[in-house]
C-alpha positions in Angstrom: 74.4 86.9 81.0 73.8 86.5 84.8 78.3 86.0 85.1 80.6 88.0 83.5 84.3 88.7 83.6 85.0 92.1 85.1 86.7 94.6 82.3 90.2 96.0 83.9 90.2 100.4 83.7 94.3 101.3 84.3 94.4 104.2 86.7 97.8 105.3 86.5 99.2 107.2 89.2 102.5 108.8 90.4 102.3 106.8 93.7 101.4 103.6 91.8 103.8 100.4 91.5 105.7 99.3 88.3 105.2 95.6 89.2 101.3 94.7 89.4 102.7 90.8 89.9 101.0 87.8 91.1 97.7 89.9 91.0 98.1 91.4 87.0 100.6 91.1 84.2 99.9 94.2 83.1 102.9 95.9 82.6 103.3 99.4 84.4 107.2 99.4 83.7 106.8 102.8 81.6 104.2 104.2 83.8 102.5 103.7 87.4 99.9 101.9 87.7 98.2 102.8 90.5 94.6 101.8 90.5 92.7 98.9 88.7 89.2 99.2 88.8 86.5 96.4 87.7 83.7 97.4 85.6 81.1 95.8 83.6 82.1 94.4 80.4 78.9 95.8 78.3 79.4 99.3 78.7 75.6 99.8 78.1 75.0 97.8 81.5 73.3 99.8 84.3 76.1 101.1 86.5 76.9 98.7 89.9 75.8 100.6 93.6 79.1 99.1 94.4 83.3 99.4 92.6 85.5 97.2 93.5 89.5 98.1 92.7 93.1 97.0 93.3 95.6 99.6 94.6 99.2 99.7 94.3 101.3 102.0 96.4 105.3 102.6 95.9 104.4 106.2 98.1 102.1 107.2 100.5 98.8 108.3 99.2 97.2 111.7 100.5 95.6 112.2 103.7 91.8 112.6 103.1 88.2 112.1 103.3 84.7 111.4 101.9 81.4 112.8 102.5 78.6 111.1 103.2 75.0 110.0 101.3 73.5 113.6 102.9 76.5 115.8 102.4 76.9 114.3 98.5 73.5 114.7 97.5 73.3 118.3 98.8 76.1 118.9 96.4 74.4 117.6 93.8 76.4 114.3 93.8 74.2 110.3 93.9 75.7 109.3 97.3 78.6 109.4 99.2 81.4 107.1 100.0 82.0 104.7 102.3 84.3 101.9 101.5 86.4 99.0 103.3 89.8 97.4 102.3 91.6 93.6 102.6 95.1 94.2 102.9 96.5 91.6 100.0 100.2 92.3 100.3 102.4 94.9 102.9 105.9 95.3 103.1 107.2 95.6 106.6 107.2 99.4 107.4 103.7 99.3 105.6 100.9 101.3 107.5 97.4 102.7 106.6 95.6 105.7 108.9 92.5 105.4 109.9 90.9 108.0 112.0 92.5 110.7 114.4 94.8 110.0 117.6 92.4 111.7 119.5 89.1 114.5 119.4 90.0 117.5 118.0 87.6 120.6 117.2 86.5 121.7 113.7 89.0 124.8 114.0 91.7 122.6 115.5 90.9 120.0 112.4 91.4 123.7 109.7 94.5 124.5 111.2 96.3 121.1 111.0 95.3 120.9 107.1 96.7 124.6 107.0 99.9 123.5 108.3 100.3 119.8 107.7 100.4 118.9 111.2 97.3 116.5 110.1 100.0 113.9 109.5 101.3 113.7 112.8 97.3 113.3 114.0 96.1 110.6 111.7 96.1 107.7 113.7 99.0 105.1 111.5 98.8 101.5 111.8 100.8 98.7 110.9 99.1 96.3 108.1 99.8 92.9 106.8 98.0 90.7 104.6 94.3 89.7 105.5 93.8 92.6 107.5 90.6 94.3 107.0 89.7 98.2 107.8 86.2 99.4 106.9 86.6 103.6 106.4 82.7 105.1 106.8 82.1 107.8 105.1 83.5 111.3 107.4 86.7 109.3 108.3 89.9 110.9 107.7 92.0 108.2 106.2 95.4 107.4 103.9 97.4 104.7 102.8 100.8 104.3 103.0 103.7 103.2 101.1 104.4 99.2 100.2 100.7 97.7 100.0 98.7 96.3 98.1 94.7 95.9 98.5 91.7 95.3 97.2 88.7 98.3 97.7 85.3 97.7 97.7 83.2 101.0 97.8 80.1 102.6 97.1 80.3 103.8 93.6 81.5 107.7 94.2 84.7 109.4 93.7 84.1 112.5 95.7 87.2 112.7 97.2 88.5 115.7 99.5 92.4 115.7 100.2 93.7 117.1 103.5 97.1 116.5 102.8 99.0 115.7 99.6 102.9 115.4 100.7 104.0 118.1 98.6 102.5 117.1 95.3 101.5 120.6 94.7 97.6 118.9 94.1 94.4 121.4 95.5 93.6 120.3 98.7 89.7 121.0 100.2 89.9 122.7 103.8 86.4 123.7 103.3 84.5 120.7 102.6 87.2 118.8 104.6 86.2 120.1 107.8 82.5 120.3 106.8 82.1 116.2 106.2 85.4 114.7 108.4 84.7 113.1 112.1 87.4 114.6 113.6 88.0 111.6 116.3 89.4 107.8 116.5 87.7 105.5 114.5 85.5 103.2 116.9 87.0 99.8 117.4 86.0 97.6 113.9 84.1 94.4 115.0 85.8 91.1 114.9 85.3 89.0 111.6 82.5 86.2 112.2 82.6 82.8 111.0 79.2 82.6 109.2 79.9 78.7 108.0 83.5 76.6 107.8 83.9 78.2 104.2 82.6 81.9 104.8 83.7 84.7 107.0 81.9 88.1 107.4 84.2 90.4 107.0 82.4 94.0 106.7 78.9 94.2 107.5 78.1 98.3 106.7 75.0 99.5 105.9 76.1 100.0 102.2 77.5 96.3 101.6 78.6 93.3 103.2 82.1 92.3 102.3 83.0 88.1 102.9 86.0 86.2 102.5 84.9 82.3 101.1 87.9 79.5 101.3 86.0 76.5 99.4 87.6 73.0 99.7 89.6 72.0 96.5 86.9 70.0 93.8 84.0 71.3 95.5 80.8 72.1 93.8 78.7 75.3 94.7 75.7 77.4 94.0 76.2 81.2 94.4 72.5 82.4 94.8 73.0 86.3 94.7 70.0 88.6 95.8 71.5 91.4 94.3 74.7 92.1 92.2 77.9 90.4 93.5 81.7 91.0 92.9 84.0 88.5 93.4 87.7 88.7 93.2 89.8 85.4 93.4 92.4 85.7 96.1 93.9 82.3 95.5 93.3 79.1 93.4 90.8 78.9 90.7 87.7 77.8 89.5 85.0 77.8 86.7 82.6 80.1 88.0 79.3 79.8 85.6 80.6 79.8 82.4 83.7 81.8 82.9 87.1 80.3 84.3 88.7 83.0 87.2 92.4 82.8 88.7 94.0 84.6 91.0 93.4 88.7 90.6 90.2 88.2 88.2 86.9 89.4 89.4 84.0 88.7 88.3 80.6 90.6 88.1 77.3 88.5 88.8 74.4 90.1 87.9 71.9 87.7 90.6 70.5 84.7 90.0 72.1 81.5 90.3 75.7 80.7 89.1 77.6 77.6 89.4 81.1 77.2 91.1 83.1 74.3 90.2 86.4 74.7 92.4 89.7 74.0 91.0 92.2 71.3 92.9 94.1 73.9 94.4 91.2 75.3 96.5 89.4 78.8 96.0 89.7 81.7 98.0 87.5 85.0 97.6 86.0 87.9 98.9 82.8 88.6 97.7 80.6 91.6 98.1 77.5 93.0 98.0 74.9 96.2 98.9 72.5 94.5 101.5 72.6 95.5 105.6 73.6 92.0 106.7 74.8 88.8 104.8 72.9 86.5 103.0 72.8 83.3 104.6 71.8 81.6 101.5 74.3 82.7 99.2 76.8 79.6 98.8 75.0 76.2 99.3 77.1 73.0 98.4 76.3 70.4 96.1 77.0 67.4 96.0 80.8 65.7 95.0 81.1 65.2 91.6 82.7 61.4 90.5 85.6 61.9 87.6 86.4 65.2 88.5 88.3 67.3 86.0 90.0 70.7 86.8 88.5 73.4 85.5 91.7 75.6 83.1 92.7 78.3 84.3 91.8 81.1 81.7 94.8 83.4 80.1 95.1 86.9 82.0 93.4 90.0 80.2 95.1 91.7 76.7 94.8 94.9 75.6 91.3 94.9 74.3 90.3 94.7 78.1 91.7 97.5 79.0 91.0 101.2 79.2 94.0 103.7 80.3 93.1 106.7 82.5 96.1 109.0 82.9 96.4 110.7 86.8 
């Protein structure tokens, strides 16, 4: 099946949000939810190069880093992590850090994790929805309270935490120091405007993240090279055979799939592991005469749903 709906894996955390709303109705009333990560439905299905989750923040995460494809593999691990995220919701205080304030040296870098002056170097920006940040591998990075945003990343979970606000977690001054950049984070590039409907988002050398706003009752084919998320921002649409709404990804598997837009419009990101985007990937069809809207499909029950506690 070359379109599937993504299965929903529950990440509950202690900094995660009770109210998942407009993007799940899962109900996290009893528990944080902080993390919901999109995997293959047949759990037999070779594993994607790339995850793509949603995070939920009531607290500021931990300050930290990841290593990259050399440093993981040394350790035994497939690759490292890079990853990029689209800011979907922020409340008004809400910031995210992204790099250091200025250069500091590697012994500078152990005694700031040592003391938890690190906080006070991290370099804190405001966020609001549609913003973008890609985070390469080696940057120190953290996410703050009041947000919520989708992640797209290669598929790793070496993780090393620099600072954890008291949560009494390990932190890794070692390998910290060893993989960080301990500098600003070079100025991101501007988004480009590939077509009217597409914008490059994040062009990396591990993926290409997009943002596609198609034209309510328009017809598409999505010709993927290689596998492609998709996660619907806003509207809906039948997308091959499976109907998506707003916080529904789906997992195409290449090929050719079908988009049939909805009469509310569709917004997505979409991405995929290629260098630079595929010019070919959306191509319109023509319009189709007695147009019906495609139904929106019911959200995801239990049976979709695996729980992994923090």
């Amino acid at each position: 099946m070359p379109t599937e709906h993504a299965a929903v894996r529950v990440v509950h955390k202690p900094w995660g949000s009770h109210d998942l709303q407009p993007w799940s109705a899962i109900d996290g009333s009893h528990d944080a939810v902080g993390e919901l990560w999109f995997e293959r439905a047949d759990k037999d299905a070779p594993t994607p190069a790339l995850l793509l989750k949603l995070l939920f923040t009531s607290e500021p995460l931990s300050i930290q880093v990841h290593p990259d494809d050399t440093y993981a593999r040394a350790m035994g691990m497939p690759n490292g992590k890079s990853e990029a995220w689209y800011i979907l919701s922020a409340g008004p205080d809400a910031k995210i850090g992204a790099g250091l304030k200025h250069r500091i040296t590697a012994q500078q870098l152990r005694t700031s994790i040592k003391d938890g002056s690190i906080v006070d170097l991290v370099d804190w920006r405001p966020v609001v929805a549609g913003d973008v940040i890609y985070i390469p591998a080696g940057t120190i990075h953290a996410i703050g309270a009041g947000i919520v945003l989708a992640e797209i990343q290669q598929q790793s979970d070496a993780t090393f935490r620099l600072f954890d606000y008291g949560r009494q977690r390990e932190l890794h001054e070692d390998a910290s120091v060893a993989v960080a950049h301990p500098w600003p984070l070079p100025k991101a590039s501007q988004p480009i405007h590939l077509t009217s409907e597409r914008t490059i988002l994040v062009a990396s050398r591990h993926f290409v993240l997009e943002r596609a706003d198609l034209p309510p009752g328009s017809s598409w084919a999505l010709l993927a090279e290689a596998e492609t998320w998709m996660l619907v921002l806003d509207g809906h649409a039948a997308i091959g055979l499976a109907a998506a709404s707003v916080g529904e990804a789906l997992f195409v598997a290449g090929g050719r799939t079908s988009i049939e837009v909805g009469s509310g419009g569709l917004s997505v990101i979409i991405a995929y592991p290629a260098s630079r985007p595929v010019a070919s990937l959306l191509q319109r069809l023509g319009e189709r005469p007695g147009y019906v809207d495609p139904v929106a499909p019911p959200v995801f029950g239990p049976a979709n749903l695996v729980e992994v506690r923090p």
